[in-house]
NUDO-294664 format. One record per atom (N, C-alpha, C): residue number from 1; residue in three letters; chain; atom name; x, y, z. Coordinates in pm, 1 decimal. Last residue first. Layout:
N
[NUM; ALA; A; CA; [X; Y; Z]],
...
***
This chain:
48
[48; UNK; A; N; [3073.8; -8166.7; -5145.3]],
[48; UNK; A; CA; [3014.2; -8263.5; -5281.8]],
[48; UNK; A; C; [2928.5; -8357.5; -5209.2]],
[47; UNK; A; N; [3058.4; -7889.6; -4966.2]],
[47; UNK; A; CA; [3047.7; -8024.5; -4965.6]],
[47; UNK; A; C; [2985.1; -8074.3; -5087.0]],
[46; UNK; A; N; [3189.1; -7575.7; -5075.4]],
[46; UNK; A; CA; [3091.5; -7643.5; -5066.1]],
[46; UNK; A; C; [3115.7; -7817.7; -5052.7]],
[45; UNK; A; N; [3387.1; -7279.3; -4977.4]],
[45; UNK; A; CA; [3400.6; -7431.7; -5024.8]],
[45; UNK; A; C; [3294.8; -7527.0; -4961.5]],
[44; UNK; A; N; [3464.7; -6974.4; -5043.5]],
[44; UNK; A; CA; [3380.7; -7052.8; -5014.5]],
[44; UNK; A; C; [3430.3; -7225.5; -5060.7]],
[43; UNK; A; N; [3794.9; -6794.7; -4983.3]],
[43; UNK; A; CA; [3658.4; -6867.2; -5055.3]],
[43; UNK; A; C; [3608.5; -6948.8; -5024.5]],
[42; UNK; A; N; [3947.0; -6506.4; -4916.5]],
[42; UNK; A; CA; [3895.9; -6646.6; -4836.2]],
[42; UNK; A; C; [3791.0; -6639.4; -4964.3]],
[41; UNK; A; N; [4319.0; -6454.7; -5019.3]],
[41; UNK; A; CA; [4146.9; -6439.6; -5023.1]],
[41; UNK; A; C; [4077.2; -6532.7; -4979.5]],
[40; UNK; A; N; [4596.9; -6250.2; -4968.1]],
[40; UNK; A; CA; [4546.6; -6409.1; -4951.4]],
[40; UNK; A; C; [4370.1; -6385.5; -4960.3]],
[39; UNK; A; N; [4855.4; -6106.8; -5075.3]],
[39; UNK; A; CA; [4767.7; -6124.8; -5031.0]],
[39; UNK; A; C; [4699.0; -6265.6; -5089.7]],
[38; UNK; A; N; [5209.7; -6125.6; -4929.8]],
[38; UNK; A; CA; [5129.3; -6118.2; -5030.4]],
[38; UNK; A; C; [5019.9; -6125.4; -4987.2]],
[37; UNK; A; N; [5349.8; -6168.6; -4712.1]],
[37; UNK; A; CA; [5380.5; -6043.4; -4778.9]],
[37; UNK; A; C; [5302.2; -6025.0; -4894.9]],
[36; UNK; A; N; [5354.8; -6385.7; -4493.7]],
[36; UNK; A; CA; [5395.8; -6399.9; -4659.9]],
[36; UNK; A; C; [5409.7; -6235.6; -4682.7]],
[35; UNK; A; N; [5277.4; -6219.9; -4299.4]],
[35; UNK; A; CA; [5346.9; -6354.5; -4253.8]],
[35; UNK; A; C; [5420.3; -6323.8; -4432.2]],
[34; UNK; A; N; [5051.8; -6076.2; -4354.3]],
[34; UNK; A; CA; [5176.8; -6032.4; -4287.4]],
[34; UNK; A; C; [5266.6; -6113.5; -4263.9]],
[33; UNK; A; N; [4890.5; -6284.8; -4439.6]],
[33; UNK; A; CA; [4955.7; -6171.7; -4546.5]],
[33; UNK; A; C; [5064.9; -6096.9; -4441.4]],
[32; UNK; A; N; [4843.6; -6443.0; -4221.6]],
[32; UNK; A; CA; [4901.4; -6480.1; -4305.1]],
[32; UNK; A; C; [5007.1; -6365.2; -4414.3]],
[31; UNK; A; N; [4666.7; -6241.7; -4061.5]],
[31; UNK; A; CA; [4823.2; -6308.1; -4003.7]],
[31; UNK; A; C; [4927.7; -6399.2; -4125.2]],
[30; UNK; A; N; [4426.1; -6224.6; -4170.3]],
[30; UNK; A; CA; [4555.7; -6073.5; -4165.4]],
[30; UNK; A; C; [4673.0; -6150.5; -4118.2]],
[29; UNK; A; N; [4343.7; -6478.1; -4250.3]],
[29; UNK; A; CA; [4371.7; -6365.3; -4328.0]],
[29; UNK; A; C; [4503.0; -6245.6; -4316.2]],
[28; UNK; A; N; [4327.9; -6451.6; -3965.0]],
[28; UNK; A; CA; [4390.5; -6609.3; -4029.1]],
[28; UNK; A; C; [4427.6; -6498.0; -4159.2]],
[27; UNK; A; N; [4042.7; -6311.0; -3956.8]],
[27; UNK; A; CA; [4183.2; -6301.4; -3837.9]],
[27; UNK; A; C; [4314.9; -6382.5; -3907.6]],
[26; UNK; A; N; [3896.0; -6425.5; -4143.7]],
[26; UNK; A; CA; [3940.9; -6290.0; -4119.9]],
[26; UNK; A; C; [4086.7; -6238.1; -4058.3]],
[25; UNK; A; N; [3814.1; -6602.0; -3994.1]],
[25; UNK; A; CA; [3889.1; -6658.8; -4160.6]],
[25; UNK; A; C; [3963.7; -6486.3; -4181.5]],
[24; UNK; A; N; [3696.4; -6579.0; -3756.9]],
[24; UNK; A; CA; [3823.5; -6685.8; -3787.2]],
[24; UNK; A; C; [3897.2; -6665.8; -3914.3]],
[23; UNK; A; N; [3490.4; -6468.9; -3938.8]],
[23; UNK; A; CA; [3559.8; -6399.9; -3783.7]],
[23; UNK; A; C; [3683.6; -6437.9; -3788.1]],
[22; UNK; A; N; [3353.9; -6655.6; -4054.1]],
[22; UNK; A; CA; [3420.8; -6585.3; -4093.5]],
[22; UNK; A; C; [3483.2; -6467.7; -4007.0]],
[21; UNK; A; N; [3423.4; -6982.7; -3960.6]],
[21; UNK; A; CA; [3348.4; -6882.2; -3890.8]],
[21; UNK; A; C; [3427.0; -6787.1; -3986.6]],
[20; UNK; A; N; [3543.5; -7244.4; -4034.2]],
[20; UNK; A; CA; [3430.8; -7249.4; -3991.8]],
[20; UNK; A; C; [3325.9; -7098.1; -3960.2]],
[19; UNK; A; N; [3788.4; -7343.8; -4256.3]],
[19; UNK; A; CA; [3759.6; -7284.9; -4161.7]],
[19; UNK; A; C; [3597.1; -7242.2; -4153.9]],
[18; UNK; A; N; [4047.6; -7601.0; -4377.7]],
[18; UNK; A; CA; [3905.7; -7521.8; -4381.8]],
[18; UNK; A; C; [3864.1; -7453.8; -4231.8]],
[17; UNK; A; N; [4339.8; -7497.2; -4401.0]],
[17; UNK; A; CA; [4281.7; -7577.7; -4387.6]],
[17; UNK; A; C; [4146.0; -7573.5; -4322.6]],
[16; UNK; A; N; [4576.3; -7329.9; -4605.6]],
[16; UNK; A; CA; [4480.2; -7282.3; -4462.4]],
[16; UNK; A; C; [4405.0; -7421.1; -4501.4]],
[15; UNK; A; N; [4651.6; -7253.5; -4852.0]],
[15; UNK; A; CA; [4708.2; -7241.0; -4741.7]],
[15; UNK; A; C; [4659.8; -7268.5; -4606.4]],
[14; UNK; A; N; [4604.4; -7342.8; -5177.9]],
[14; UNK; A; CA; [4553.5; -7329.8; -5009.4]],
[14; UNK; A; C; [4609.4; -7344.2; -4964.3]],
[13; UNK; A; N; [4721.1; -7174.2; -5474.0]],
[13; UNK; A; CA; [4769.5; -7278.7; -5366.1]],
[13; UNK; A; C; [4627.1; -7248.5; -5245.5]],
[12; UNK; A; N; [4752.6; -6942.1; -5619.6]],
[12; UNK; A; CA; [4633.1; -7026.8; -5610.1]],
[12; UNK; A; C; [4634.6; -7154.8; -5539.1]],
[11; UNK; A; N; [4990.5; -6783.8; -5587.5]],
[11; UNK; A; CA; [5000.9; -6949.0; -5645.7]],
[11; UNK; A; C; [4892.0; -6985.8; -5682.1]],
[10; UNK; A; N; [4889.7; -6519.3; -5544.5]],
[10; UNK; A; CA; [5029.0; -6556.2; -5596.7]],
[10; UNK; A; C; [5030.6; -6733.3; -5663.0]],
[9; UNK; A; N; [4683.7; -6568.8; -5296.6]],
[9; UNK; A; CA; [4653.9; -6539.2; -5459.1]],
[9; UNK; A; C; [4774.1; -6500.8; -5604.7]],
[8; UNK; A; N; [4587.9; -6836.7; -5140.3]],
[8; UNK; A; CA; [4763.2; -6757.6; -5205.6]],
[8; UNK; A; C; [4706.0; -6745.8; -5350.5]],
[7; UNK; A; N; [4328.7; -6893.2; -4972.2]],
[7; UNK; A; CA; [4395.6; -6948.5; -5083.3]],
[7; UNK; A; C; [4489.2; -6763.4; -5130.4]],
[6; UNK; A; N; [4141.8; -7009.4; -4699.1]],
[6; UNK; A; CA; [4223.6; -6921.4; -4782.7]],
[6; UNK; A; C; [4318.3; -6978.7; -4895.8]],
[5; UNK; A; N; [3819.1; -7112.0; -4694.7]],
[5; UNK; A; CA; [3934.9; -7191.9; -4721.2]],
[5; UNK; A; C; [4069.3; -7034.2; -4754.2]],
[4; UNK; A; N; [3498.9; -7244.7; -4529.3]],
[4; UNK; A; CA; [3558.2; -7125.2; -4579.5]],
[4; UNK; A; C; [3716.7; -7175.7; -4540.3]],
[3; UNK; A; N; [3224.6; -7434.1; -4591.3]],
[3; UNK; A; CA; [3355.7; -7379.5; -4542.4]],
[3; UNK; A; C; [3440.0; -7293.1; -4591.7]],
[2; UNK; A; N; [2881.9; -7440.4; -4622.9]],
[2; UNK; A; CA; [2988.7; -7376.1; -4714.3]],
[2; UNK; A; C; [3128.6; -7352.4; -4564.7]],
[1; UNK; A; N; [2659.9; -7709.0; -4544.3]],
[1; UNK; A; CA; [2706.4; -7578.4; -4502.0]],
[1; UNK; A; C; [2844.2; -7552.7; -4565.8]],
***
């Protein structure tokens, strides 16, 4: 099953440590970019 990760589209850094529900990744989303001032994108992240 695919986790979902935000990542600083200024650095390409992760910021966020995987997340489970896109509800969650959403919410985490808007608190960050208002936090930083930049925007942030959730991507998928698959188990090797």
């Amino acid at each position: 099953m695919p986790r979902l990760v935000l990542i600083d589209t200024a650095t390409g850094t992760r910021i966020r440590h995987r997340i489970r529900s896109l509800k969650q990744a959403l919410q985490q989303q808007e608190w960050y970019e208002a936090r930083l001032g930049r925007r942030v994108r959730i991507e998928k992240e698959f188990e090797r």
